[in-house]
Every structure is written in C-alpha cells, then in structure tokens.
N, C-alpha and C positions, 0 to 999 in steps of 0.2 A: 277706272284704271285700264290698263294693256287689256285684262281678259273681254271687258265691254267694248274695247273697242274691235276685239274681232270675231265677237258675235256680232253687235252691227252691222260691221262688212261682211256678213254671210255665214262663219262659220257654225256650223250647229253645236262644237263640243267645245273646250278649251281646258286643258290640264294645263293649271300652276300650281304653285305652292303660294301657300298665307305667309311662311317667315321663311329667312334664307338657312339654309343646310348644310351640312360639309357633303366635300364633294364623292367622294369616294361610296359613304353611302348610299347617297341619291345616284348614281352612276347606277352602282347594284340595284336599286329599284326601278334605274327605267328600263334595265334589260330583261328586268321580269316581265314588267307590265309591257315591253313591247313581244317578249318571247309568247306571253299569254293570249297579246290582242291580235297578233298579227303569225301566229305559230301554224304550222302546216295540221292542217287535218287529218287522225290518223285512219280514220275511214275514207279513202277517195271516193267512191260510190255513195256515198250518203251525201245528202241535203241538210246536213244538222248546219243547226245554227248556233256561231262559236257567244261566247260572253258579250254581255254589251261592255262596253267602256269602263264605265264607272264601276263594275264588278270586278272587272280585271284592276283598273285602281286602287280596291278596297285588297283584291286578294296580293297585290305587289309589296302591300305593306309589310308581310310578315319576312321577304327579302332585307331589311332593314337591321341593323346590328341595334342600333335606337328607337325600334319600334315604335316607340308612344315619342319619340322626340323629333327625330325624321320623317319616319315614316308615316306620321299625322298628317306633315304640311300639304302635302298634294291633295289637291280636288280638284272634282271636275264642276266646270261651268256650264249650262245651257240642256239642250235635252236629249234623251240618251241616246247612243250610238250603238248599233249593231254594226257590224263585219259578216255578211253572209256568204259561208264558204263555199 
C-alpha cells in the first residue's frame, strides 16, 4: 500500500489509518497528536526528550468523541521516532 511505499523511499515513520473516519474527528485528533509531537518545551533549559511518535499516536486517541471507533484507525508504520527538543 501508500504507507510501504514511503518507507521504501526513506521515510522512517508513517501515520495512517486502517479505515476511513469522519472528518471532524480525525481533524481533532491530528491537532492533538501534532500539538503533543511537535508542542513547545516548557523547560527551555532542559534537554529532555519530548514522546516518540507512536506514544503521542496512542495518547491522541483519547481527543476522539468515538474513541474505539476513530480514534483506533491511526497507526504508525516503520520505527520509532523521537523529536529531540
């Protein structure tokens, strides 16, 4: 499918979803999961290291009105990804 082929071409992660979702939900969940992967540090002096990927993936779900229905389809493909702040 789409997510193998852009591991092949290089990329190390890939979030899709297994079945298709309405949209409104999935909107609200990718604003978590981007607010969570890509969120400013609130210690700027610190070297902490933010969530891999797929943690933030797994904690986006609960953003979800359909939890176990939406918020299932997403997963991540390939191997895990840190953001180090």
């Amino acid at each position: 499918g789409i997510a193998l082929s852009y591991i092949v071409a290089g990329a190390p992660c890939v979030v899709g979803n297994l079945w298709d979702v309405t949209d409104r939900d999935i909107d609200r969940y990718c604003l978590t999961l981007m607010e969570n992967f890509f969120g400013d540090c609130e210690d700027a002096g610190s070297s902490k290291q933010s969530p891999s990927l797929a943690k933030c993936v797994a904690d986006a779900r609960s953003a979800c009105k359909l939890r176990y229905i939406v918020g299932s389809a997403p997963v991540c493909y390939g191997i895990p990804v840190v953001r180090y702040r």
